[in-house]
C-alpha positions in Angstrom: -124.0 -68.7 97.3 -127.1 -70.7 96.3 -128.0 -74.2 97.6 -127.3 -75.6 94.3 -124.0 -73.5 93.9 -122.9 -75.2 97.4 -123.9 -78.9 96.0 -121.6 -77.8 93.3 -118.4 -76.9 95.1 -118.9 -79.9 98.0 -119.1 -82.3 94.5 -115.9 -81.1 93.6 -114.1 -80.7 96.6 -115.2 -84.7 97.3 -114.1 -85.7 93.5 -110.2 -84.0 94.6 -110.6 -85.6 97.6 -111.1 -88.7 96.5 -107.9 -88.7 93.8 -106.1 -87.6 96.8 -107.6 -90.9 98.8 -106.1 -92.9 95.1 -102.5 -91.2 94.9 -103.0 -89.3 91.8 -101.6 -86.1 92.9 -98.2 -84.6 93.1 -99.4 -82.6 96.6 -101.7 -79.9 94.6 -105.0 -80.3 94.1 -106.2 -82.3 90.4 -108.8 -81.4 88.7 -111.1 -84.4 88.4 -111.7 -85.9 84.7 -114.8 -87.1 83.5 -114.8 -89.3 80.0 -116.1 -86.1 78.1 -113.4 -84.1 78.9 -110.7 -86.9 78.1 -112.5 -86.7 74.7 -112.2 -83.5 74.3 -108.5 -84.0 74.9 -108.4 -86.4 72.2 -109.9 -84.6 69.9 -106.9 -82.7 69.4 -104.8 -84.9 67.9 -104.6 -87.5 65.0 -102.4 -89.9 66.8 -104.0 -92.8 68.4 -105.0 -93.1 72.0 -103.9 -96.7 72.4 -100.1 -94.8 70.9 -96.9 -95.7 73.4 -95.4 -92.6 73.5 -92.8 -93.3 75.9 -91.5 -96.7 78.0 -89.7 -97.7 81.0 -88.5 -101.4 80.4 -86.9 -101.8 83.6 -90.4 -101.5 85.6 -92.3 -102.3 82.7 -94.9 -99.5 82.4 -95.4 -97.2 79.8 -97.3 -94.1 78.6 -100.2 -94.0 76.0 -101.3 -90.4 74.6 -104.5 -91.6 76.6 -102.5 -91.9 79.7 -101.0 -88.2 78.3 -104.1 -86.8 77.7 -105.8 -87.8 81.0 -103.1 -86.1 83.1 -102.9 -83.3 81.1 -106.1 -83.1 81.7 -105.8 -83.8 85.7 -102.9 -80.8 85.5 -105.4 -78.7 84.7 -104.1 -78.3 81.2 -107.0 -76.5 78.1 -107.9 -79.7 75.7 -105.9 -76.9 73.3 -102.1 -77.9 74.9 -102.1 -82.1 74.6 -100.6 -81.7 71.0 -97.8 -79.4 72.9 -98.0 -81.9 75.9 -97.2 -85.2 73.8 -94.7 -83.3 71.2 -92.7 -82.8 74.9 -93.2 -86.7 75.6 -91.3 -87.3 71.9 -88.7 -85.4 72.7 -87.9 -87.4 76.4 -88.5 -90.4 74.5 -85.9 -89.2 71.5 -83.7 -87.9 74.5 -83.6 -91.4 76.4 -82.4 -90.6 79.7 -86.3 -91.4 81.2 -86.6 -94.6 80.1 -83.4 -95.6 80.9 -84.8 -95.2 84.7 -83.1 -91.2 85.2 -86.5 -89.7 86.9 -85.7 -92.7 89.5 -82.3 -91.2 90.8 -81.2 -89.6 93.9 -79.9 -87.2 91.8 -83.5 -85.5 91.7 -84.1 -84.6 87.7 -86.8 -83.7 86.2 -87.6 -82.4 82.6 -87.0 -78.7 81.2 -89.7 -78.1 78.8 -88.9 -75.7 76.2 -91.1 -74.0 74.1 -90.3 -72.5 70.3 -93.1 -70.7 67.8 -96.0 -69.9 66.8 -97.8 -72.2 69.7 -96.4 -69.7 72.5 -99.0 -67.1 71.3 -101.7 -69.6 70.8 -101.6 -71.4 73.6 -100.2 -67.9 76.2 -97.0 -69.6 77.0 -94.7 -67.5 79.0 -91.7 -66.2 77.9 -90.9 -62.8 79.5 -90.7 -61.9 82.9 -91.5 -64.5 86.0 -90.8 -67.3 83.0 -89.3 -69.9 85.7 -91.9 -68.7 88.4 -95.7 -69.1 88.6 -98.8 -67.6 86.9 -99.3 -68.7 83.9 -101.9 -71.9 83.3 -100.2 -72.9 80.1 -96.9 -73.3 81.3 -97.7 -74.3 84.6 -99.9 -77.2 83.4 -97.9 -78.3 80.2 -94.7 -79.0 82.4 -97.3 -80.6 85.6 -99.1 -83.1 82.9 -95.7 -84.8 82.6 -94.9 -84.7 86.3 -98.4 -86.4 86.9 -97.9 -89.1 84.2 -94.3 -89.8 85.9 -96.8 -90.8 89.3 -99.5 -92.1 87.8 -98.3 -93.5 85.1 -95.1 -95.0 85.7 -95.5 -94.7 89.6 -92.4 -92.8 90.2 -93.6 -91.4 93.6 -91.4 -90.2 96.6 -90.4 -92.5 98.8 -90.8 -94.9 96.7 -89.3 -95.5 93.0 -88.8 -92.0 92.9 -85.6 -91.9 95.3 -84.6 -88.3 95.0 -82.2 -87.2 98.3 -83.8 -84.0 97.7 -85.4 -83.0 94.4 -86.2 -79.8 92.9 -89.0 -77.5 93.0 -88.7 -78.1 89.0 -90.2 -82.0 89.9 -94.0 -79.9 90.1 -93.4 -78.4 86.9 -90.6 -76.5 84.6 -92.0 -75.3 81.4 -90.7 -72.1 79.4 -91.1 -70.3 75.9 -88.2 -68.7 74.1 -88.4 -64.7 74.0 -87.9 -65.0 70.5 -89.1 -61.7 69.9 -86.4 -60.1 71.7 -83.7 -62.2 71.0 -80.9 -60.5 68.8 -80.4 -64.2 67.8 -82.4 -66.9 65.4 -84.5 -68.7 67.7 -83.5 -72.0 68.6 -85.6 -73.7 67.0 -84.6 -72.0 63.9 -81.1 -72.8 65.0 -81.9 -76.6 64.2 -83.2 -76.0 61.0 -87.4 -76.0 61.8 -88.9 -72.6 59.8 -90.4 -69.6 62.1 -93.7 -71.0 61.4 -92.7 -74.1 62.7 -93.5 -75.0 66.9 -91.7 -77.2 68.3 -90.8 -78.6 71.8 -87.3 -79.3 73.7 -87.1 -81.4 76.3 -84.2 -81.4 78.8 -83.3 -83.5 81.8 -82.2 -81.0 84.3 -80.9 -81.1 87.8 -80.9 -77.4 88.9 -81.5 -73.8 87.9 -78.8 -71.4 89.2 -79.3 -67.6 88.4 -76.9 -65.4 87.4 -76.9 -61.8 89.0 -74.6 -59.6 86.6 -76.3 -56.3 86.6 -72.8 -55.0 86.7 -71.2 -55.3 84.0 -71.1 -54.1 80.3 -67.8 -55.9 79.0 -68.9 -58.9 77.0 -66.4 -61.7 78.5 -66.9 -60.8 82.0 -70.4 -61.5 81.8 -69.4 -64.8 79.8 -66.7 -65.6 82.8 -69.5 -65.0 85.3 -71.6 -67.7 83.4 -68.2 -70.2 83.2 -67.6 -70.2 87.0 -71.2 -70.9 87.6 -70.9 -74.3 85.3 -67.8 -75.0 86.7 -68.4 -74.8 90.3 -67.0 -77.8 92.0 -70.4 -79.0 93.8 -71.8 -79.6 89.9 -71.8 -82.7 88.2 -68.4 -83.4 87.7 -68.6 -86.2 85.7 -67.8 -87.2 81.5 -71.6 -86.2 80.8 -71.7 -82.6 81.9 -73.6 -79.7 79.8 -75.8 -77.3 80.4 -78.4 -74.3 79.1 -77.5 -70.9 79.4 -80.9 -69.0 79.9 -79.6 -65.5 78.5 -82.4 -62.3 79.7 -82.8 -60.6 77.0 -81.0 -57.7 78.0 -77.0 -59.8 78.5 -78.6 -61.1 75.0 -78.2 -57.8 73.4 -75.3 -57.0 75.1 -73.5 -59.4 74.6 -74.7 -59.5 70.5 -74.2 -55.7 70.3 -69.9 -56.7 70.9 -70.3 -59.6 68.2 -71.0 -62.4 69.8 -73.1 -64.8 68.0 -74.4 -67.9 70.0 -71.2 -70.6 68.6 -68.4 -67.7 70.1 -70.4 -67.9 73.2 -70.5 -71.4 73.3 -66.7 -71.5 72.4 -65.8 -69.3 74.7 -67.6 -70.6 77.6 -66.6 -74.2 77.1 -62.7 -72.9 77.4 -63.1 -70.4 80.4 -65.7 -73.3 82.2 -62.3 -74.9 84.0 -61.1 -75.8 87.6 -57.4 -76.4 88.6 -56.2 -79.3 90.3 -56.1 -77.7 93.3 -59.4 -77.1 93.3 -60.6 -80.1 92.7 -58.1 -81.3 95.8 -59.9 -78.7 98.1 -63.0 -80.8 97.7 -61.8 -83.9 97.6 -62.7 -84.8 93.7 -59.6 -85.3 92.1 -59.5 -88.9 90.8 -62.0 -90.8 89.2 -64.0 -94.4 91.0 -62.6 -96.9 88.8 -66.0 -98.7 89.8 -68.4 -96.1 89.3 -67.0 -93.5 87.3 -68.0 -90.9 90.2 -65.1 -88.6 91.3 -63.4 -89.0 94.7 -60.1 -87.9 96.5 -56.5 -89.1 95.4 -55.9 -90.8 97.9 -59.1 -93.2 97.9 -58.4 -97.3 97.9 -60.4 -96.9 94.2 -59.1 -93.9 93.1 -58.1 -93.8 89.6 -55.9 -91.2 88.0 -57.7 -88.4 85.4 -57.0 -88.4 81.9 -58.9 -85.3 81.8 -56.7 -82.9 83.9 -54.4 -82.1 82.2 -50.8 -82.9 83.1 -48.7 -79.6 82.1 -51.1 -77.4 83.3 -53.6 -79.1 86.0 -56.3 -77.4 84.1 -59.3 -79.6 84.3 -62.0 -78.6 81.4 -65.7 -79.1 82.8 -67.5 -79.0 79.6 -67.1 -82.4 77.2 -67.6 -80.0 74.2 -68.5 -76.4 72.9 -71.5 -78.1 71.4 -72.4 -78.9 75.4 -73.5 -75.7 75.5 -77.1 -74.6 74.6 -78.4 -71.1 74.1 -82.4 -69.8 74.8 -83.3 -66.4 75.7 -86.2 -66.1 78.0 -87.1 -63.6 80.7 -88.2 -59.5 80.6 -85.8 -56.6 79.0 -85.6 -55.5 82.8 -82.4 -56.5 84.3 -78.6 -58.0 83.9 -79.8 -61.2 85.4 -79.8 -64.5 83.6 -79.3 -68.7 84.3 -77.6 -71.7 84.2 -79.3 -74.5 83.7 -77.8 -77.9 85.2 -78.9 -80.3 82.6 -78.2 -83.9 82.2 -76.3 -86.5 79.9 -73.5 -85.6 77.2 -74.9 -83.7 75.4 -73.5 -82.2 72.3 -75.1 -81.2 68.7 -78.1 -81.5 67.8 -81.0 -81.8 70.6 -83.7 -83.3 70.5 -86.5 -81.1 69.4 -90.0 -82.4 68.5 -92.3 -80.5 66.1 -96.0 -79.5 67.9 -98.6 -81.2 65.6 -102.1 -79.8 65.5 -105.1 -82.3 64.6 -105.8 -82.1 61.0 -108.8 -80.4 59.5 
């Protein structure tokens, strides 16, 4: 390495060092913006910097796409993914659990970012194999820029207003793109009535990714059971707001289309198998219902209020609020029976909240 190929590296290894020395990093390594490169950023979108994009009233902050861009940026995003990046901030802000204070939780959420047309190609979004795992810039930055806005933006760091008991490793970043190619299904995006041409974004608050090893099987409703019991375990959220996004490989896909199944019987019958006796719920001590804080708790607790929602002839409690509760990607390689349960957050039921991906204008 030359002399000036060492002053090179040592300049940049003192810039990270430096935003380490100001906070500005979720643990990894930033990569250091000048004002040229935010412009470059900007340069890829109509929408003005000075634009609020999102806001959290109760600690009065809030995000500008400069503030976007600039940690996009910092993620180590391509000036190419900010329109991607701030079409995910529109659908959080549409979604409304942030802003109402959810990244602050001990309940550890943190955003599913969902990706849907043409844009996967353009940009090299990952939708096959690894998709919730590492090695690919687009989606590992895309999902980071919001994590690093949430710190430097609206200062939700640990041990301070982010309260997390625990977290998840989803808090660094979380970002996927549909296998629409090799879904038997329209995509989802098409689902919700945007055109093939059409990219949009999803975003999710989730809690937890749970996979689904099912390599067994070739009867639709077992595989659909196996699903069930995994959104009904007991240590979920048991609460009037749970839903949650099956992650279907491509291969449980097809098998389970090749019986019939479109993605509303899958959703029916997954919101009527996803159920827990009373008994179970007794074995772990969440029976009744805090008539203070809504949270579940044993019978016999001084608070304890009777459930409307186990039913009384049967003790069948019903997890799910609604079939609509359920929500359907396919993502992942044509390599094995193994698919996910996403944990997400809120009641969720109908139409989400997808946002369309806007290029600049020419």
């Amino acid at each position: 390495m030359t002399a000036d190929a060492r002053a090179v590296v040592d300049a940049l290894v003192d810039a990270v060092e430096y935003c380490y020395d100001q906070e500005w990093t979720d643990g990894l390594p930033v990569v250091p913006c000048t004002p040229e490169r935010l412009d470059a950023f900007l340069a890829q979108t109509d929408r003005a910097p000075g634009e609020v994009l999102l806001s959290m009233p109760q600690i009065g902050r809030e995000c500008t796409v400069r503030m976007a861009a600039l940690n996009a940026a910092m993620a180590g995003c391509r000036p190419e993914y900010l329109p991607v990046v701030l079409a995910a901030w529109d659908s959080l802000r549409a979604e409304g659990y942030v802003g109402k204070g959810i990244w602050q939780s001990t309940t550890g959420t943190a955003p599913l970012i969902l990706v849907n047309g043409p844009v996967r190609g353009d940009l090299g979004v990952n939708c096959r194999g690894n998709v919730f795992g590492s090695g690919f810039r687009a989606n590992a930055t895309i999902g980071r820029a919001i994590r690093l806005a949430a710190i430097n933006v609206f200062g939700l760091r640990p041990h301070a207003l982010d309260q997390a008991t625990q977290g998840t490793p989803a808090k660094y970043t979380c970002c996927i793109g549909e296998n629409q190619e090799e879904s038997p299904w329209p995509a989802f995006h098409e689902e919700f009535g945007f055109g093939p041409d059409t990219s949009t974004v999803t975003a999710m608050t989730m809690r937890s990714v749970a996979q689904i090893e099912a390599r067994h099987t070739s009867d639709g409703p077992q595989l659909l059971r196996d699903l069930a019991d995994t959104v009904a375990r007991t240590g979920a959220l048991l609460h009037h707001t749970i839903s949650t996004c099956l992650v279907l490989s491509p291969e449980h896909a097809h098998l389970l289309a090749a019986q019939g199944w479109d993605k509303q019987a899958i959703r029916e019958f997954v919101f009527d198998a996803a159920q827990l006796t009373r008994a179970d719920l007794d074995r772990v001590g969440k029976t009744a219902i805090s008539r203070t804080t809504s949270w579940r708790l044993p019978a016999d607790h001084p608070e304890a209020l009777p459930d409307d929602r186990i039913d009384a002839a049967t003790g069948a409690f019903r997890v799910l609020t609604a079939a609509d509760a359920v929500k359907i990607v396919v993502a992942g390689a044509s390599n094995s029976g193994v698919s996910a349960v996403v944990d997400t957050f809120g009641p969720r039921g109908g139409r989400p909240e997808l946002a369309e991906v806007v290029m600049r204008s020419t």
